[in-house]
N, C-alpha and C positions, 0 to 999 in steps of 0.2 A: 426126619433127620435134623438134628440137632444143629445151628446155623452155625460158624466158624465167628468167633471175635474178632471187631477189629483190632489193629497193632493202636498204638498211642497216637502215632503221626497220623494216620486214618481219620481216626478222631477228631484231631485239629482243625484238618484240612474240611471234612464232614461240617464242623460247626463253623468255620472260617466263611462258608458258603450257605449257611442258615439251613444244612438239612440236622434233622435231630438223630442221636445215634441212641438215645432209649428215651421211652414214654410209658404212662401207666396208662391198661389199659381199664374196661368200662367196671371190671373187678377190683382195679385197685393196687393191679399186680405188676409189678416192674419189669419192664422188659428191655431188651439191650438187642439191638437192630445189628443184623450180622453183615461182615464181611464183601459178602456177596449183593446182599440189598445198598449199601452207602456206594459200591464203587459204581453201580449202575445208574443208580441218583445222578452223582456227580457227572455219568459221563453225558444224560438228560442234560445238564447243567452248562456242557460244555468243558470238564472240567477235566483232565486225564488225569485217571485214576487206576491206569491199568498195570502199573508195579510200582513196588515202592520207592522206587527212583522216581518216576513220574509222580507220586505223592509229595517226595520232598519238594522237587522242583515247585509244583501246583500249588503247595504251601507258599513257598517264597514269591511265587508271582500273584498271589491273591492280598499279600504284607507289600507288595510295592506298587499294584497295581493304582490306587486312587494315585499316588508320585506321578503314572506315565498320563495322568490330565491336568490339562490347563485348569478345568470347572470342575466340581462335579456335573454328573449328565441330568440331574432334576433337585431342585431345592423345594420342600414343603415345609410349612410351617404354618401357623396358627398367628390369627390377626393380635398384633400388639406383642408377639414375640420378637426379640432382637437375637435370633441366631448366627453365631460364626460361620462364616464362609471359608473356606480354606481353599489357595487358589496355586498352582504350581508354575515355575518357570523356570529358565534355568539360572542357576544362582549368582545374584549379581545383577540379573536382569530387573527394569523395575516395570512394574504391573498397576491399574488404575480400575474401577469397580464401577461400571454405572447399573441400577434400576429400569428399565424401560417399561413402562406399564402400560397396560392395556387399554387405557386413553390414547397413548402417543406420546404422553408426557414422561419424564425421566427425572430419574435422583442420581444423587451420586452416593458413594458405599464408602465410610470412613474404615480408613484400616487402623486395627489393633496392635498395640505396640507389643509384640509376641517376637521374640525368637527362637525359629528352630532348628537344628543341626541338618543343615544339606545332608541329603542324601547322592549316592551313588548309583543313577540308574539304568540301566545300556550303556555303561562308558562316562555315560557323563553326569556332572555334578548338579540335583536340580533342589533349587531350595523352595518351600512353604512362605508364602502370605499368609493373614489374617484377615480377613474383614468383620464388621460388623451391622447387619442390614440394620435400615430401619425399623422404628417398632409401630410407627404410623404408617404403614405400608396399606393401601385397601384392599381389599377380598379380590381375589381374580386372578389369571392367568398373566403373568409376564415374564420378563428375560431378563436374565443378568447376562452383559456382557463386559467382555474382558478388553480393556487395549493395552499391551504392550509396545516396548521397545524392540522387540523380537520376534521370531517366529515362534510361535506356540510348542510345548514337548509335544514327544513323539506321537502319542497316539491321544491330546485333546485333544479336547474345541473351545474358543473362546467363547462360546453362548450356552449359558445355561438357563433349562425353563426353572422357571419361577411360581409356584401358585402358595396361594395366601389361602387360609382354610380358615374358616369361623371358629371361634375357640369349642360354641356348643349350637349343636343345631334346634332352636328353641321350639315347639308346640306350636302349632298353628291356633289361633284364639281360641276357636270352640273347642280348643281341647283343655285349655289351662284352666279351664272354670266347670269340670264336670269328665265324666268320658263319654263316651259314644256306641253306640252297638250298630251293628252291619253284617252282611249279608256277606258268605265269602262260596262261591262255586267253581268247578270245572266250566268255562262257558262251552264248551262246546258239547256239552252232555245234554242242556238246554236247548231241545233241539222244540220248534214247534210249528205249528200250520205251515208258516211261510218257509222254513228251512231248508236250505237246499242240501239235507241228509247230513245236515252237523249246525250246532248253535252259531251264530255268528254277530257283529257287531249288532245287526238292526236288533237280535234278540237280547244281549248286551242292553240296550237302551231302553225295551219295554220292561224287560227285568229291574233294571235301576226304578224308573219312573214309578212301578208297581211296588217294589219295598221302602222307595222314599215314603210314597202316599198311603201305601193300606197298612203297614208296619210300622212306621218311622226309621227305617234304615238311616243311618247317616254318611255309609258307605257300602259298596262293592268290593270285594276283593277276588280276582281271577286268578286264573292260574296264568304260566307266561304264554305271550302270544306273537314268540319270536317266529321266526323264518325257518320254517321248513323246507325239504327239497322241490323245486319247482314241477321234477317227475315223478313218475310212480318206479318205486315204492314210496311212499310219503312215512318219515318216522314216523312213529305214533306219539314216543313221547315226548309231550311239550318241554320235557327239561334237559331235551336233547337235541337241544337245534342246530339248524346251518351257520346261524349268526343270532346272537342276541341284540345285535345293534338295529335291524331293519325285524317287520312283519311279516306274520305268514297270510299271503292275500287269499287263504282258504276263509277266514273271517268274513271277506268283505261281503257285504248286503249288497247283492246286484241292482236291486230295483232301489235303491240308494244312488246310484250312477245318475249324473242331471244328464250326459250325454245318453241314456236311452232311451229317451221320449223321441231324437234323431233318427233313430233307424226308419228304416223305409220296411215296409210292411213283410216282406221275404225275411230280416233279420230276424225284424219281432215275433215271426209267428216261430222262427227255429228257436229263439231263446223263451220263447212260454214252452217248446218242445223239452226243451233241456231242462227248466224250472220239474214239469210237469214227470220228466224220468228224477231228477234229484229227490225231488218229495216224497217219490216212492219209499226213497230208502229209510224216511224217519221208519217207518212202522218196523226197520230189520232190530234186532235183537243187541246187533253189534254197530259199532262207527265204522262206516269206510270210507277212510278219507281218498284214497285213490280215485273212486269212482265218485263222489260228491267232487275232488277237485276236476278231474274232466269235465263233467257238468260246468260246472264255472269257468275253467282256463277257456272252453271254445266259448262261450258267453262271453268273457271278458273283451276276447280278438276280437268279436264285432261290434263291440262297443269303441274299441279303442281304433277301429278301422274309421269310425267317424271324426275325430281328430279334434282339436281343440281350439276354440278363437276367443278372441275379447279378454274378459277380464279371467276367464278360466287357464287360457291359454299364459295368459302373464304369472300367476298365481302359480302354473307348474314350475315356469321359466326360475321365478323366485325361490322356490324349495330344491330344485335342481343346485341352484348357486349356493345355495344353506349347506346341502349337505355334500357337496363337492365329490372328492375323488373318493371317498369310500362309497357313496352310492353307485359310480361308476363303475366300479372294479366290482362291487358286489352285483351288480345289474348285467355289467358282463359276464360272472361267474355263470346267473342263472341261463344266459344266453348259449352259452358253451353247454352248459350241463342240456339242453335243451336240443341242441346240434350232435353232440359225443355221448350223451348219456352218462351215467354215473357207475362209478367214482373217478373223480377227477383224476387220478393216478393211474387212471389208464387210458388218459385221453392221450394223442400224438405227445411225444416231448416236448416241444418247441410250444406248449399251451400252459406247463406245469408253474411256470414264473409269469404270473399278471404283470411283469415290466416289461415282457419281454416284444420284439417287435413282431410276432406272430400275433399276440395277444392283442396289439392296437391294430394290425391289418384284420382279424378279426371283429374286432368289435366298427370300426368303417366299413367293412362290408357288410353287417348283419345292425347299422345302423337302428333300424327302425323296429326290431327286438329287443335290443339292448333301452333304446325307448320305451318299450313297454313296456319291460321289468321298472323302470324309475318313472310311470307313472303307474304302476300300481301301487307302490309306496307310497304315493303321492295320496293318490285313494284313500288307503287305509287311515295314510296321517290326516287326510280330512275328515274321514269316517270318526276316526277313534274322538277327532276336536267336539263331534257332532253331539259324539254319545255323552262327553264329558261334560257339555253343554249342558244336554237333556237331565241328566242326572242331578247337579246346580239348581235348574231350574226346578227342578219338582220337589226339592226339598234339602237335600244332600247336605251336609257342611264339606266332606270331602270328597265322595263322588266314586270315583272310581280309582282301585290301589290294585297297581300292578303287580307282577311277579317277577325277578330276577332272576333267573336260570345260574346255575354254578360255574356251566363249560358251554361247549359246545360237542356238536359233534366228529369225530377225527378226521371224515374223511369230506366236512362238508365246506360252505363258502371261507370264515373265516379258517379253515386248516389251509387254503389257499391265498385267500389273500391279507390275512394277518400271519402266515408261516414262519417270520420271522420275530413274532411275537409269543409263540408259542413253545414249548420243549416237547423233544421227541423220545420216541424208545418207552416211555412212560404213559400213564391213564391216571386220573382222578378217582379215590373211592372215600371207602371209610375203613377201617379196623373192626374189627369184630365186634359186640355189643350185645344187649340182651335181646334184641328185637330181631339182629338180623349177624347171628353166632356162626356164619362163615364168610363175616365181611362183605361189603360192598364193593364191585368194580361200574363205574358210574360211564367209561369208553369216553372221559373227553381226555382231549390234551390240557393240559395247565401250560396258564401265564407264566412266562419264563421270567423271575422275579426283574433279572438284571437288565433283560433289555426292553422290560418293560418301561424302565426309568429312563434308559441309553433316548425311547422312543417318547419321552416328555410324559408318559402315562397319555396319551391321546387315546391310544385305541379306547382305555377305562373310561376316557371321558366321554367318548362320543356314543358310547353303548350305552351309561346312566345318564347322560344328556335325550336319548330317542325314548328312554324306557319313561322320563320324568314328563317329558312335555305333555300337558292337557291331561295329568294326571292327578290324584291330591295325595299321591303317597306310590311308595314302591315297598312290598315288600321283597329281601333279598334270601335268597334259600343258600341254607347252611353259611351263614356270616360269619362264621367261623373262618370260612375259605379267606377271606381276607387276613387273615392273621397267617394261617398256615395250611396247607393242603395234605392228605394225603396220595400221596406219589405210589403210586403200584408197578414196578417194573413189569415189562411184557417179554412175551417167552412163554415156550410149554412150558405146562408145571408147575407158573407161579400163580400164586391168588393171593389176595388182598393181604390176607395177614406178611406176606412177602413183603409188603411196602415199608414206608417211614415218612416221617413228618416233612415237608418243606415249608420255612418260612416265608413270611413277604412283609414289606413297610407297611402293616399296619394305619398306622400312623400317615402315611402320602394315601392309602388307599381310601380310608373312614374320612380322611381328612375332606379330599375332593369329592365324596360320594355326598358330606355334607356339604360342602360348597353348593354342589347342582341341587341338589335337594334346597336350598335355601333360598337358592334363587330361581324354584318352580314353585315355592310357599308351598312344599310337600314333607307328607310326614315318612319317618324310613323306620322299617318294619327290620328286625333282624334275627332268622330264624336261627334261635344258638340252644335247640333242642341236645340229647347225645352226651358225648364227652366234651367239654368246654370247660376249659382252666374256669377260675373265678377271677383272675386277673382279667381275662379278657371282657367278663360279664360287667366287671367295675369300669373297663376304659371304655364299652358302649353304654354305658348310663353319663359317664364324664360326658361324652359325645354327644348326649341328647337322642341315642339309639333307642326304638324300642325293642325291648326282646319280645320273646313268644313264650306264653306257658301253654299246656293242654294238659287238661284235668286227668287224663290217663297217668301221664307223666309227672304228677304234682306231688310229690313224699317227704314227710317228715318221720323221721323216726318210728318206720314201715307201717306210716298210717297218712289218711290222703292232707295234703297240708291245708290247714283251716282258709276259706278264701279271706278273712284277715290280714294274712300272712303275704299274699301273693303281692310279685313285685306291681308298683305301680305306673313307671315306664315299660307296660307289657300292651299286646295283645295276647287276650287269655279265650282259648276256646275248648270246647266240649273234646274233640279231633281233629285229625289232621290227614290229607292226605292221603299219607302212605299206612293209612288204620282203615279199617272196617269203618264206615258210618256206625252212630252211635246203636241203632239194634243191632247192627251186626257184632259188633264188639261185644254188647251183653250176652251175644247166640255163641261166643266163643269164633267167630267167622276166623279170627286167624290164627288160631291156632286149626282149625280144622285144613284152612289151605295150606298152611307151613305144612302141616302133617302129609298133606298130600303129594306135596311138590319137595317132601323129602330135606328139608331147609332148617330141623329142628335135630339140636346135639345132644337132645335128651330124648328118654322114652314119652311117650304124646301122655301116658299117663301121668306123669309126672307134670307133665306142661301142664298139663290140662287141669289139675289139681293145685298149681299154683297161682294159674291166672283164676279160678273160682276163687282161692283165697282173697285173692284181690278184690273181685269184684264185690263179694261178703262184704270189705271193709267199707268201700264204698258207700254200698248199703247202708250200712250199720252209720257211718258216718249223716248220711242224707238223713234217717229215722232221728236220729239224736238231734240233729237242727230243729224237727217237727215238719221237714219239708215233702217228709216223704211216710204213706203207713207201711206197716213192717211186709203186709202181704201183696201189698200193690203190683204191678205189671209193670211191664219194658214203656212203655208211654208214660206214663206216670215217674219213673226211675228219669229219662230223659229230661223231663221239665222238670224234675226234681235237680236233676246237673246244674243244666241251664240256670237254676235259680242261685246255685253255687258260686258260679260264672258273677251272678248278678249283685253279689254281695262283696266282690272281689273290688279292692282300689283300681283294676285294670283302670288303664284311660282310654283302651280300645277292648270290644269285646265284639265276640263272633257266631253268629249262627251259621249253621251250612245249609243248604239245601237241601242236600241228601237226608239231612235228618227231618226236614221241614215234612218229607215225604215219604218220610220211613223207610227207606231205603236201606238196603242190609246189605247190600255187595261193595267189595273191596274196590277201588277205583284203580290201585296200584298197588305190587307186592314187591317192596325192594327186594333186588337180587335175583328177581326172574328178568326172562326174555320173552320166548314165546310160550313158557308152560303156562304162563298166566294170560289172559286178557287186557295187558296194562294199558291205561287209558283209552282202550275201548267201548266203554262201557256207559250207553246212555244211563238218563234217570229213569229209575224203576221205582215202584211201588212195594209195598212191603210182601209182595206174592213176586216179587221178582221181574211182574210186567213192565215194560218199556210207559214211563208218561210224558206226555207232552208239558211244555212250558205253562201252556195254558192251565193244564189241570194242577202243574203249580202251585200257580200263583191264585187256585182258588182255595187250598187247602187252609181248613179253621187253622190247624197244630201251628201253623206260622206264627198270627196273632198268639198264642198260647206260649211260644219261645222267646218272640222276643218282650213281652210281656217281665216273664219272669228272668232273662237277660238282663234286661236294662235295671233290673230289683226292684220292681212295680210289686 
């Protein structure tokens, strides 16, 4: 059915509010977002848009709404910028500006000789100030507050946050003089000897220590290693978590724990019992996280039944105070979800509001749970310093680089206790494209732009503030989403292509994701694969962003683009992800799964005939360097990539493991759920068998990769 047009007002009020009412999509072809998709947006938004009376109205209150503040509710700007403040009162009233900075110390805010016509707002007459900050202001988080002569309009606040953002987030040294190649894996596919039925930090660290010294890695790159659900079912996908701000303590290395050497010999011998059922499960075919976390969750309680003194015990006390009330409220979540089970929308009502006073008589009575969830945190965050440690030390210039998730999951900790940061009605996806031609629906809620800023952008901070610490880099998946989102209204019947674009401040988002980043001396990775304007690709090179190439993806004028060409603020790798490892891609692996799982809007023959086209060129391409001879094999075609890879300006460049070990299975197939096995799926060998970490990290082809990576 062909979608209904909006009227003209629709429109306004549509772009008034930053959602888009047409886009081109991955063909080229313009499209005009219907009726039905913009009033559902808006109503996500907060916005009534449910007749055209309500549109005009929501028009006129969106044109007077900055009038009904004293402040705006968040100012960013960029170090050595002097941006106008514009400050509302009622007219006649006079108003003064101070600075409060994150020292303690304060400025005062000269105002600009501006006049502008009072407005009429509720009844009464409110007129505009000017100011003009200063342009020495330092880097960091502060407050502009307001004093007046009067009481504030109706619905300010005399305080506005304030953050100061680095004009460009500069390269960390060993990057400015060369670039670097590294190692990037699912950890938890690295599963080995010690594992308790899934990769975890301690394997994290031997992995680091092993491609510092027998390869020269100069980083790691993992996938996210946010917080999953504390019970079973446990997501599966890492880019679908409870919260990106805290960890999933299915990571932690038990015999890491200083308090287990404590236990009294009854404990120890049940947790070598648990170790000794966990370990069973490396040799299964599939991950199971549910039963590897049992294994550990009753492990853990008797570890934490021993309790903590001295300097250990001060050291929780310390990070408890660091990370304040979101630890708590997230540590209570898992307590509850722990008591009531999941989903939290169906726990008693009086539990559904974390302010509410069921929720603190809860967490006082279940005291010493809610304890344990904020020292497993605690754990992890020593765990993760360890590895980050170990990594540095063995050779590393950066170490280890995180992953950023895009959402979360809807029904998990933050849809609870960041709910009023979130919009509803709506999911995160993508638009249709060539790779995955019935759109993506990704099931998180999105950042509600406006009261993401009402809320000083903290929640943003404090999630790239946990992701950065003891890290030497983050990368962020789909960094596009900070510019704009796609919005999928929910409802039978709608799918992705249903959706439409929503904006966000850019600008306050990159801005602050570089601030923390600068001041963790970490590099930010920014995955802007897909449809992405060219405006946005130029404002994260402005920003000191890296983007990402991957040689699948890399075309010029339908031939593969010369690594000459390739950007030089990138990391550039062979795959990615949500591809086939590299044999499996040249075996065709996804067009054979899309075939199967039904995901493909053409005949397979056709598909199948195109993607050989491609791969030919490829070919052809590697033959004509002299990297590769015309008859050679799938191993030989690989280190012929990688050598592509190797002659690329990248300043970061990437092997993966899966290829290191030939590995042919798809790790994940956007747009499945359960027809696929997504992120199931240990390391296998090129017959498909499961290998351990160990047999790894003995494989020659490593040496052979990043050899010709680094353009040796």
């Amino acid at each position: 059915m062909t979608p209904v047009a909006p009227s003209d007002t629709l429109v306004a009020l549509a772009r008034a509010h930053g959602v888009a009412t047409d886009f081109h999509d991955w063909k080229g072809t313009h499209t005009v977002i219907g009726d039905a998709s913009l009033r559902t947006v808006l109503a996500a938004l907060g916005v009534d848009a449910s007749s055209e009376e309500a549109v005009a109205a929501s028009l006129a209150d969106a044109e007077n709404r900055p009038w009904r503040r004293t402040l705006p509710a968040t100012v960013v700007c960029r170090e050595g910028w002097t941006p106008w403040v514009h400050a509302h009162v009622p007219d006649g009233g006079a108003i003064t500006l101070t600075v409060e900075l994150e020292d303690g110390s304060s400025r005062e805010v000269q105002q600009v000789d501006r006049w502008v016509h009072p407005r009429e707002i509720d009844g009464r007459l409110i007129g505009e100030a000017t100011f003009e900050l200063p342009g020495d202001l330092p880097l960091g988080w502060h407050r502009i507050v307001a004093h007046l002569d009067q009481p504030a309009v109706t619905e300010g606040t005399a305080v506005s946050t304030l953050v100061v953002t680095p004009g460009r987030l500069e390269l960390p040294e060993v990057l400015r003089h060369g670039g670097a190649t590294g190692l990037m894996t699912q950890i938890y596919q690295a599963r080995s000897a010690t594992s308790w039925g899934i990769g975890d930090l301690g394997d994290l660290a031997d992995l680091a220590s092993w491609a510092a010294g027998d390869v020269g890695a100069e980083f790691v790159l993992i996938n996210p290693l946010h917080a999953a659900e504390p019970v079973a079912p446990m997501e599966e996908s890492p880019y679908l978590p409870t919260t990106r701000r805290f960890v999933n303590p299915i990571y932690l290395r038990i015999e890491g724990i200083p308090e287990l050497v404590q236990l009294g010999a009854p404990a120890r011998s049940k947790i070598e019992e648990l170790a000794a059922t966990a370990r069973a499960l490396n040799a299964a075919d599939t991950i199971d996280r549910d039963a590897a976390w049992a294994a550990k969750r009753e492990a853990l309680g008797l570890i934490h039944a021993v309790g903590l003194d001295g300097r250990r015990a001060r050291d929780f006390d310390r990070y408890r105070e660091l990370e304040g009330e979101g630890l708590a409220t997230f540590a209570t979540w898992c307590a509850l979800a722990e008591r009531h089970g999941l989903p939290w929308t169906e726990w008693p009502s009086e539990y559904h509001d974390p302010s509410s006073p069921a929720v603190a008589e809860f967490a006082a009575s279940q005291e010493d749970l809610v304890n344990f969830h904020m020292w497993l945190q605690w754990l992890l965050d020593r765990q993760l310093g360890e590895v980050q440690r170990e990594a540095k030390s063995a050779g590393m210039s950066l170490g280890i680089v995180h992953d950023l998730a895009v959402g979360v999951h809807p029904e998990g900790a933050d849809s609870w206790g960041l709910a009023d940061a979130l919009a509803k009605g709506v999911t995160v996806g993508a638009p249709p494209d060539q790779f995955n031609q019935l759109g993506q629906n990704w099931s998180q809620p999105p950042w509600h732009p406006e009261r993401l800023a009402e809320l000083g952008y903290a929640p943003f901070r404090d999630m790239v503030r946990t992701v950065l610490r003891d890290s030497g880099g983050v990368r962020v998946d789909h960094v596009i989403g900070l510019f704009r989102l796609w919005w999928i209204p929910e409802g039978e019947g709608l799918t992705p292509a249903d959706g439409t674009y929503v904006t966000y401040d850019h600008e306050a988002l990159i801005g602050i994701l570089c601030l923390e980043a600068q001041r963790a001396g970490a590099v930010v990775i920014g995955e802007d694969l897909g449809v992405v304007p060219a405006i946005a690709r130029d404002y994260l090179l402005e920003r000191g962003v890296l983007g990402t190439s991957i040689m699948w993806f890399e075309n010029t004028d339908d031939q593969p683009t010369p690594p000459e060409n390739y950007r030089e603020l990138c990391l550039s790798s062979v795959t990615t992800h949500d591809l086939p490892p590299t044999a499996g891609f040249l075996a065709l692996e996804h067009v054979a799964i899309r075939e199967r799982l039904g995901l493909l809007t053409r005949p397979v023959e056709e598909e199948r005939a195109h993607e050989e086209q491609s791969l030919a060129k490829v070919r052809d391409a590697l033959v004509a360097r002299g990297w590769l001879e015309p008859a050679a094999g799938n191993p030989s075609v690989i280190e012929a990539m990688h050598r592509w890879l190797g002659h690329t300006p990248s300043v970061l460049r990437a092997v993966a493991l899966a290829d290191v070990v030939g590995d042919r299975r798809a790790i994940n197939q956007p747009g499945t759920d359960d027809e696929y096995p997504n992120w199931r799926l240990p390391l296998a060998g090129p017959d498909g068998e499961p290998i351990s970490l160990e047999q790894a990290m003995q494989s020659e082809f490593a040496e052979v990769l990043f050899r010709a990576t680094a353009g040796d």
